[in-house]
SENU-113135 format. One line per 3 residues: number of its first residue (from 1); their letters; for each residue x, z, y of C-alpha. Coordinates in Angstrom, 2 decimals. Each point is the difference from the previous one (the first is absolute). Layout:
<atoms>
NUM) A) X Z Y ~ ...
</atoms>
This chain:
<atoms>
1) XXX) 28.70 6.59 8.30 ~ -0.61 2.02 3.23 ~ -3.45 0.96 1.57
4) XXX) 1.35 -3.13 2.85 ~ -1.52 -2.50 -2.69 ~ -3.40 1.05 0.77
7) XXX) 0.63 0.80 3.71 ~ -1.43 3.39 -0.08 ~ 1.66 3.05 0.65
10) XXX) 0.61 1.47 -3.65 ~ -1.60 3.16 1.10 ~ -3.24 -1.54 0.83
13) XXX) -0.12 -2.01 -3.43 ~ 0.66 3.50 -1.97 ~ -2.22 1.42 1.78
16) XXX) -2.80 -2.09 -0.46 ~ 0.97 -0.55 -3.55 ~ -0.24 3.78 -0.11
19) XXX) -3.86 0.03 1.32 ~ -1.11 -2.53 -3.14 ~ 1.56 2.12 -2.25
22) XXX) 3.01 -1.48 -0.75 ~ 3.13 2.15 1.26 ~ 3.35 -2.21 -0.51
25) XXX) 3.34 1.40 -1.28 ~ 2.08 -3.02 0.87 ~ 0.24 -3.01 2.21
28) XXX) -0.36 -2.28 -2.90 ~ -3.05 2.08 -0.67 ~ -1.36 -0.71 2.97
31) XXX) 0.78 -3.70 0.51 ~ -1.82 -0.78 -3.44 ~ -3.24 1.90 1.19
34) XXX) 0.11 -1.72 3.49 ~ 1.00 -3.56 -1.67 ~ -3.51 0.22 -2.15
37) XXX) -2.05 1.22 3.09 ~ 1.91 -3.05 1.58 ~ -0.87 -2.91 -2.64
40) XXX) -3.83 1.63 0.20 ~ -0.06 -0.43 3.54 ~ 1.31 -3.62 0.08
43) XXX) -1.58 -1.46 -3.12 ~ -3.26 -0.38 -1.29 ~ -1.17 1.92 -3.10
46) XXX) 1.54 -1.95 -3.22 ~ 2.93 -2.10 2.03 ~ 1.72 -1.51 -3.41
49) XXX) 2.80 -0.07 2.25 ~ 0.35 3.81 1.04 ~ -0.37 0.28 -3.92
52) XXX) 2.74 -2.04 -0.83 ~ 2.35 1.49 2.63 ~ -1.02 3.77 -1.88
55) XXX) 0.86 -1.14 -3.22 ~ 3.73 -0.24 0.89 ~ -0.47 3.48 1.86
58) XXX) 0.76 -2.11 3.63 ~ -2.78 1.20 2.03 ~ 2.42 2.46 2.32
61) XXX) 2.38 -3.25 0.14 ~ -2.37 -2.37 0.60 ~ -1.64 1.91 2.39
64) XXX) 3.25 0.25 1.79 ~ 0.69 -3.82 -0.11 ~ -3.57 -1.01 1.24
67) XXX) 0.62 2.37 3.35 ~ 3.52 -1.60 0.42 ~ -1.73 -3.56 0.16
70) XXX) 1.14 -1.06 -3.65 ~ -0.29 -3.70 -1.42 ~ -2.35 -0.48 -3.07
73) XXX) 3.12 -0.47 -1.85 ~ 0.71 3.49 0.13 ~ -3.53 1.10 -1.69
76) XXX) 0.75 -2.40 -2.49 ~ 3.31 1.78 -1.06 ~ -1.71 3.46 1.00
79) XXX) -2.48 -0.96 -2.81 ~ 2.60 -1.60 -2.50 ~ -1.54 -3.28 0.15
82) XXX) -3.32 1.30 -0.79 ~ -0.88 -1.31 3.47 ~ 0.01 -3.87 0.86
85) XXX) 1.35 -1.10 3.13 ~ -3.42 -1.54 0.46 ~ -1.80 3.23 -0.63
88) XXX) 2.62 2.35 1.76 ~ -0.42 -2.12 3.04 ~ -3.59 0.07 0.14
91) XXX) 0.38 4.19 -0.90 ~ 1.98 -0.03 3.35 ~ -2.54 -1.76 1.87
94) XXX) -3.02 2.05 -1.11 ~ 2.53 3.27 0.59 ~ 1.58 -0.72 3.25
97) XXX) -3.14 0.06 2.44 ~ -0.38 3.66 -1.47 ~ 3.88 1.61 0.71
100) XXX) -0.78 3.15 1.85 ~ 1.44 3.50 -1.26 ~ -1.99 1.52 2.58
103) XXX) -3.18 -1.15 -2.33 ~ 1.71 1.92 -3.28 ~ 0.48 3.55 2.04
106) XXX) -3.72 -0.72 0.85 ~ -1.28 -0.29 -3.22 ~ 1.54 2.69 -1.20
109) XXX) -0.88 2.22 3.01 ~ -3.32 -1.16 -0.41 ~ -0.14 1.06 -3.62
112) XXX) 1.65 3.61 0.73 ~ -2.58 0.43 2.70 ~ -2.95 -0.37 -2.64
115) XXX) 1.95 1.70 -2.50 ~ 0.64 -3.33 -2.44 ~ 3.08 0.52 -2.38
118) XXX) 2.16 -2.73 -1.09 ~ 0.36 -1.03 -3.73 ~ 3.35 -2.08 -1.13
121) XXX) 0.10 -1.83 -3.40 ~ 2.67 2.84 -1.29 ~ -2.55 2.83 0.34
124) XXX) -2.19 1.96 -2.42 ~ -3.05 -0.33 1.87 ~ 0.31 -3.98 -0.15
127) XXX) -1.70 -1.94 -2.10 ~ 1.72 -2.03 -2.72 ~ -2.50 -2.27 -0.56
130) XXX) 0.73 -2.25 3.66 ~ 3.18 -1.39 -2.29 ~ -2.65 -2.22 -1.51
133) XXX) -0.06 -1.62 3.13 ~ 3.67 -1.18 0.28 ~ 1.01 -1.91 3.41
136) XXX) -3.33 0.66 1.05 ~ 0.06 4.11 0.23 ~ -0.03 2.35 2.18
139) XXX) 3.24 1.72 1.08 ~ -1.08 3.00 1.87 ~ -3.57 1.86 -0.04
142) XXX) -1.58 2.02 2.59 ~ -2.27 2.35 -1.20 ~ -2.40 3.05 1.66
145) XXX) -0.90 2.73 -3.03 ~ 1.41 0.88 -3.75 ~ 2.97 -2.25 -0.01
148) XXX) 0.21 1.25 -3.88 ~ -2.95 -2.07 -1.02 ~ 1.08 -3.85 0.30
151) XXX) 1.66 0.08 -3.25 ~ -2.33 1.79 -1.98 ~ -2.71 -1.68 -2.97
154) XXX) -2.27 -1.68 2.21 ~ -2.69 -2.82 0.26 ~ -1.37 -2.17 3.07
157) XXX) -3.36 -0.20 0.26 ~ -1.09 -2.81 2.77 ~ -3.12 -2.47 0.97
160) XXX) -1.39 -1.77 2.32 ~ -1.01 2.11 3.68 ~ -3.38 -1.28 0.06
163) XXX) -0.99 2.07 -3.19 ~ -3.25 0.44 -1.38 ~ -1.63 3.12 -1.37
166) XXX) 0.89 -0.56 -3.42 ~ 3.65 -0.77 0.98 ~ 1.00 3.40 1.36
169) XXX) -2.14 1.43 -2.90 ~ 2.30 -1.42 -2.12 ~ 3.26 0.67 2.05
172) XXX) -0.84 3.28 0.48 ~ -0.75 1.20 -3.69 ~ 3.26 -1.79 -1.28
175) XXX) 1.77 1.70 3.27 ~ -1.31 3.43 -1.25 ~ 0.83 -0.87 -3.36
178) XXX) 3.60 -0.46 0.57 ~ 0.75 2.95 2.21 ~ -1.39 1.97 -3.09
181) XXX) 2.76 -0.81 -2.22 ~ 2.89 0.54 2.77 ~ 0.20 -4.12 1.11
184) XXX) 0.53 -0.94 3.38 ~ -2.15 -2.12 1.81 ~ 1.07 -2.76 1.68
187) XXX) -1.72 -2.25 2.76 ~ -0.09 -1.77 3.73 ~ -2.31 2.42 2.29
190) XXX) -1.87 -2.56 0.65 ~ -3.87 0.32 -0.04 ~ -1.80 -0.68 -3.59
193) XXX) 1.34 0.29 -2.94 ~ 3.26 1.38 1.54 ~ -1.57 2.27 1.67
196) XXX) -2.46 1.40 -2.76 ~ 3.61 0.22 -2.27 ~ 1.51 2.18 2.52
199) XXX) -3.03 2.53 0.86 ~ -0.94 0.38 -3.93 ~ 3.63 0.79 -0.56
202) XXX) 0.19 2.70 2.85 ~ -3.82 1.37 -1.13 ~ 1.97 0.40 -3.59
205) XXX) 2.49 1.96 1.38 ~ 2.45 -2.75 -1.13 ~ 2.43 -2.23 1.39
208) XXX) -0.02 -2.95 1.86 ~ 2.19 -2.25 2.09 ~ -0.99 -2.32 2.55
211) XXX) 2.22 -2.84 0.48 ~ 0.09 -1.19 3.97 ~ 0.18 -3.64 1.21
214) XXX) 1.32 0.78 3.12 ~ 2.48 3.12 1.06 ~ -0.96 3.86 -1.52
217) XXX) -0.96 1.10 3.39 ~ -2.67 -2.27 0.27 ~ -2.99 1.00 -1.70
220) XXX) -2.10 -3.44 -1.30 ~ -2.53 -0.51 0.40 ~ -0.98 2.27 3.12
223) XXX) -3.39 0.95 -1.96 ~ 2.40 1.53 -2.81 ~ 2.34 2.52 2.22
226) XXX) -1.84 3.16 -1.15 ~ 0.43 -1.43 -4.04 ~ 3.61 -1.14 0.52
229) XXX) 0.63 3.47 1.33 ~ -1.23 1.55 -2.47 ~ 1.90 -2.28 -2.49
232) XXX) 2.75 1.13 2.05 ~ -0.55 3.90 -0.71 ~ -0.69 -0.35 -3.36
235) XXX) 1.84 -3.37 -1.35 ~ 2.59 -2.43 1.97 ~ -0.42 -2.97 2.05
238) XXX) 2.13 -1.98 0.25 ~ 1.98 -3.70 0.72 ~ 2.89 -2.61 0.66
241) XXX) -0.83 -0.42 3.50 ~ 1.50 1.88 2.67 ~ -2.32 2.11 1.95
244) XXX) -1.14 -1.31 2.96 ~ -0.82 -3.58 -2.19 ~ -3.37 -1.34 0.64
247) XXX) -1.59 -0.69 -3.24 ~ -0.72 -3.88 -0.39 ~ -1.31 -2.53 -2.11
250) XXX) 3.51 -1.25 -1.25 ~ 0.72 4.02 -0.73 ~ -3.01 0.70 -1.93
253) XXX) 0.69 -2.94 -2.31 ~ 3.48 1.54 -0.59 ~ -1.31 3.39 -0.34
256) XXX) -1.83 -0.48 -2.91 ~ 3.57 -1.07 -1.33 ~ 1.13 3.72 0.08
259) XXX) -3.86 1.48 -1.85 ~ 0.62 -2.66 -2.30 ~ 3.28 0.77 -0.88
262) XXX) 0.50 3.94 0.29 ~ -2.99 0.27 -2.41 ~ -0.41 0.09 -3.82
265) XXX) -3.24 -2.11 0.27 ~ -2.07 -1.77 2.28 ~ -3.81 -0.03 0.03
268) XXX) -1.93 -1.95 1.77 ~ -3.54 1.99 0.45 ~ -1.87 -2.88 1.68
271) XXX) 0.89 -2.64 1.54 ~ -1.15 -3.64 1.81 ~ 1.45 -3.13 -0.39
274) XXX) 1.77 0.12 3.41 ~ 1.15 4.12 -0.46 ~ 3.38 1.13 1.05
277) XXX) -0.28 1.87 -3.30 ~ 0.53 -3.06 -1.93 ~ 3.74 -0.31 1.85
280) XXX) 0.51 3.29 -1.66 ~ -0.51 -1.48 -3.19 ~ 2.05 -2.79 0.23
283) XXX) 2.82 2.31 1.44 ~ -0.60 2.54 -2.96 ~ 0.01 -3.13 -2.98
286) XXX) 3.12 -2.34 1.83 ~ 1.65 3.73 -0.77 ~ -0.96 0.50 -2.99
289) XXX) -2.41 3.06 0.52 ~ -3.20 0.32 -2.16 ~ -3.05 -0.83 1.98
292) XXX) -3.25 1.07 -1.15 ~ -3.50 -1.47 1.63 ~ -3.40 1.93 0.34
295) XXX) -3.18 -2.72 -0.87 ~ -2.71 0.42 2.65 ~ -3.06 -1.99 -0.27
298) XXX) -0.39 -3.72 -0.65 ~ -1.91 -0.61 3.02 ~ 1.96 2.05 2.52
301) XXX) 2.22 -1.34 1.94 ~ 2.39 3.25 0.76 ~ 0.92 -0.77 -3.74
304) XXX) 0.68 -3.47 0.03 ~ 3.84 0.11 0.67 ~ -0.41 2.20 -2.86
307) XXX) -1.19 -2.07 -2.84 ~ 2.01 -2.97 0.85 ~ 3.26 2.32 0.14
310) XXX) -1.33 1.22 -3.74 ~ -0.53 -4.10 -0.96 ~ 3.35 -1.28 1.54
313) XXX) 2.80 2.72 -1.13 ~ 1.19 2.46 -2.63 ~ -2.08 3.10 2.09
316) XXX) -1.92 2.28 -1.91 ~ -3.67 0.92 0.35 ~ -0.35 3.80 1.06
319) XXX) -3.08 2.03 -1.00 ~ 1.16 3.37 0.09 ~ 3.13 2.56 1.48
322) XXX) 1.18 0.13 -3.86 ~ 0.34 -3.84 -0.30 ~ 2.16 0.39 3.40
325) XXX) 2.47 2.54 -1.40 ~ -0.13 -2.21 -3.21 ~ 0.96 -2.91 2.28
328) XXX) 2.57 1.84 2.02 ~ 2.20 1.75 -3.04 ~ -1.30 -1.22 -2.86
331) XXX) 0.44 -4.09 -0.51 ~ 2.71 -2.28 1.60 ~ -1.14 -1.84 2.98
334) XXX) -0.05 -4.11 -0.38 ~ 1.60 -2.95 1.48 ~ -1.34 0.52 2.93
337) XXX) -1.70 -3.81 0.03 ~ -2.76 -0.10 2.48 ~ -1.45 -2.90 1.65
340) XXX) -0.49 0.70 3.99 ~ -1.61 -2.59 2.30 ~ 1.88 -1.82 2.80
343) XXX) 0.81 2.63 2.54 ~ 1.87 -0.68 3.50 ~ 3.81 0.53 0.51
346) XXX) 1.69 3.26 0.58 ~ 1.04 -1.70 3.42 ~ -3.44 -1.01 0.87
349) XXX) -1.65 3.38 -0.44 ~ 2.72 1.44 2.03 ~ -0.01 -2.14 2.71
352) XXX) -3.94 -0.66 0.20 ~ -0.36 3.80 0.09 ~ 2.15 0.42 2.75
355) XXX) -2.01 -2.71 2.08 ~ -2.64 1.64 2.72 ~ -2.62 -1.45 1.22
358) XXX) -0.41 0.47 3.35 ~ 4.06 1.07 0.68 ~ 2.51 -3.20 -0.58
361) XXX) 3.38 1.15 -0.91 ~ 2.83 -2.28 -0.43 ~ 2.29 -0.71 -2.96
364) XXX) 2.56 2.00 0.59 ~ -2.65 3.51 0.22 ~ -1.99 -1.35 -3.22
367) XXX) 4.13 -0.30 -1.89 ~ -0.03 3.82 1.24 ~ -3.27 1.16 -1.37
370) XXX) 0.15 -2.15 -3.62 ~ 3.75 0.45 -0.10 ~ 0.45 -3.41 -0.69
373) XXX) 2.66 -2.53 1.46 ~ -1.03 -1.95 2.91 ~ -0.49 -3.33 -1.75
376) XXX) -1.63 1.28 -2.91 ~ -2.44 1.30 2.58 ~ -0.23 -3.40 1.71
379) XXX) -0.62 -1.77 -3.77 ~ -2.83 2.35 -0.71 ~ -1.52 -0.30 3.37
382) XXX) -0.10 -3.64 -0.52 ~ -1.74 0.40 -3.42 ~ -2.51 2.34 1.88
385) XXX) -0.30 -2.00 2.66 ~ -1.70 -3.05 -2.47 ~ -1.75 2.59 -1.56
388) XXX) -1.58 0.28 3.38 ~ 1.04 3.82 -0.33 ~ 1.97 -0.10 2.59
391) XXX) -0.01 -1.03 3.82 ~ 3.17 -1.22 2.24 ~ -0.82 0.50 3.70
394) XXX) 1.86 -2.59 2.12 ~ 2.70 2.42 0.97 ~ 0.90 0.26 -3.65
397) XXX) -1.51 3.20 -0.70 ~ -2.02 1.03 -3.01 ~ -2.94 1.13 -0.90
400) XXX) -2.63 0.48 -3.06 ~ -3.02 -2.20 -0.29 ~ -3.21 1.32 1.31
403) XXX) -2.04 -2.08 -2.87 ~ 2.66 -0.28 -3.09 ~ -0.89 -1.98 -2.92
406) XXX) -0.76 2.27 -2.77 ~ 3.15 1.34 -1.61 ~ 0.68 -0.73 -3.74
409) XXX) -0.85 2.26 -2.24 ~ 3.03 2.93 -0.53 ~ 0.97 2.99 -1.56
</atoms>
């Protein structure tokens, strides 16, 4: 397949592919490391679809029927019926608002210009562990630091942001504890517990990576650019999303997808009933990781997601770094049976996060930004719009509700 597929000059693509570390011998080469940047660019982290479409090794051909305006009957042979027609349609709605090459070469130039490297499932540095995740996993990596650590022993440590003392106490020691016999740490950079994990680690003179919602060359939270540099110079940061990808609600949810999975264990440090931490558990037991939970007081409630993820699933109480190495090597993980509350669509989060409040967009920018198909965008909107979080303005813009009725609880 020539460099026309992409249309880029092939000089410009090896260059850029040289700047990210990845120096191509061939034009096949090539086209494989430009089709992943590609599906990253037009799909949202976990696309089933993208998955099934790698699983027959079409990405390069798929790629190239998408640009030349193919019918969803295509993906379905592309993906050896693993597709629908139903769901390849609604792949080339979602995909089709997003076709620009120009945004790949971007990306990528983006990611040489902050020194990011590019990790492909056939490499050493990548970590075996995302197989867990089937359809759902990540097809290319872009990471800033020690590429070689992603597949090493390691453990995720997360928690809620709004910590208390006794949280980062805890994250901290156990963070400490695990850089002193050689595991890597592995966490969100997000304030709290996260954030205790990752400084602990560095103080140990271990190793840590930091696992980004958004794209590697944008440091979030703002408050935590000097510590994510520094995990940079000592450990690896790294994620799915291309760089220049604002980090959003709908990401984080499917980061914690990639800590869950590229980890031996999860444990939960401390944690409230509505914590993002807890969708790290459920990622980490529907995959069959071991998941171990630190008790915090009865009465607090920074520990109540806690308790009731010890009460409703096969997670293990954690009292010390020993019982997390015990937990991590030493006993096969369960079924993975955990109960989770209701919690709003994928759709919903994406769309409703993509609202502003005070700027209307129409459909077809909000399809863009959730990379979503027009009418699922229109369904959701609808279901928003009775939720009375949403507004449509009279010229059939739309916007988010200034006074929302409290969202469900969520993970």
């Amino acid at each position: 397949m020539s460099s026309t597929l992409w249309r880029i000059p092939a000089s410009r693509l090896d260059a850029t592919l040289d700047r990210v570390g990845r120096p191509v011998q061939s034009t096949d080469e090539r086209d494989d490391l430009i089709a992943r940047a590609f599906w990253h660019v037009i799909a949202e982290p976990g696309d089933a679809a993208v998955g099934y479409l790698a699983d027959t090794g079409s990405l390069v051909a798929a790629a190239q029927a998408l640009i030349d305006g193919c019918t969803p009957a295509t993906l379905v042979a592309l993906s050896a019926g693993e597709l629908s027609a139903e769901a390849a349609t609604n792949a080339v709605r979602r995909w089709t608002p997003r076709l620009k090459s120009e945004d790949v070469v971007r990306a990528l130039e983006i990611a040489g210009t902050v020194g990011a490297q590019l990790l492909a499932p056939d490499d050493d540095g990548w970590p075996d562990g995302l197989d867990r995740l089937g359809p759902h996993r990540p097809h290319l990596l872009w990471v800033r630091g020690r590429t070689e650590l992603a597949p090493r022993p390691s453990v995720a440590l997360v928690g809620a942001r709004a910590a208390t003392g006794y949280g980062e106490h805890v994250a901290m020691e156990f963070a400490a504890g695990l850089a002193s016999r050689d595991m890597v740490v592995v966490s969100g950079g997000a304030y709290g517990i996260d954030g205790a994990a990752h400084r602990a680690s560095l103080a140990a003179q271990g190793d840590t990576i930091a696992v980004l919602a958004g794209g590697a060359d944008r440091l979030y939270p703002s408050g935590h650019d000097a510590l994510l540099t520094r995990v940079i110079d000592q450990g690896a940061v790294l994620s799915e999303t291309p760089c220049g990808t604002a980090p959003t609600r709908w990401r984080f949810l499917q980061r914690n997808r990639l800590i869950a999975a590229m980890s031996d264990a999860v444990v939960v440090v401390e944690a409230g009933h509505r914590s993002g931490a807890l969708n790290t558990v459920h990622h980490a037991l529907s995959v069959g990781v071991p998941v171990g939970v630190v008790p915090g007081p009865i009465t607090s409630a920074a520990s109540a997601g806690c308790h009731r993820t010890l009460r409703t699933s096969d997670a293990r109480c954690i009292t010390s770094t020993t019982e997390i190495m015990e937990l991590a090597f030493d006993s096969p993980s369960g079924d993975g049976a955990v109960t989770l509350s209701a919690r709003p669509s994928a759709g919903s989060t994406r769309v409703r996060d993509a609202l502003r409040p005070r700027r209307a967009q129409g459909v077809d920018e909000l399809a863009r930004a959730t990379g979503m198909s027009v009418d699922e965008v229109r369904a959701e909107l609808g279901l928003l719009q009775f939720e009375e979080l949403a507004v449509e303005e009279a010229n059939g813009m739309w916007r988010k509700s200034n006074s929302p009725r409290p969202a469900p609880a969520q993970f």
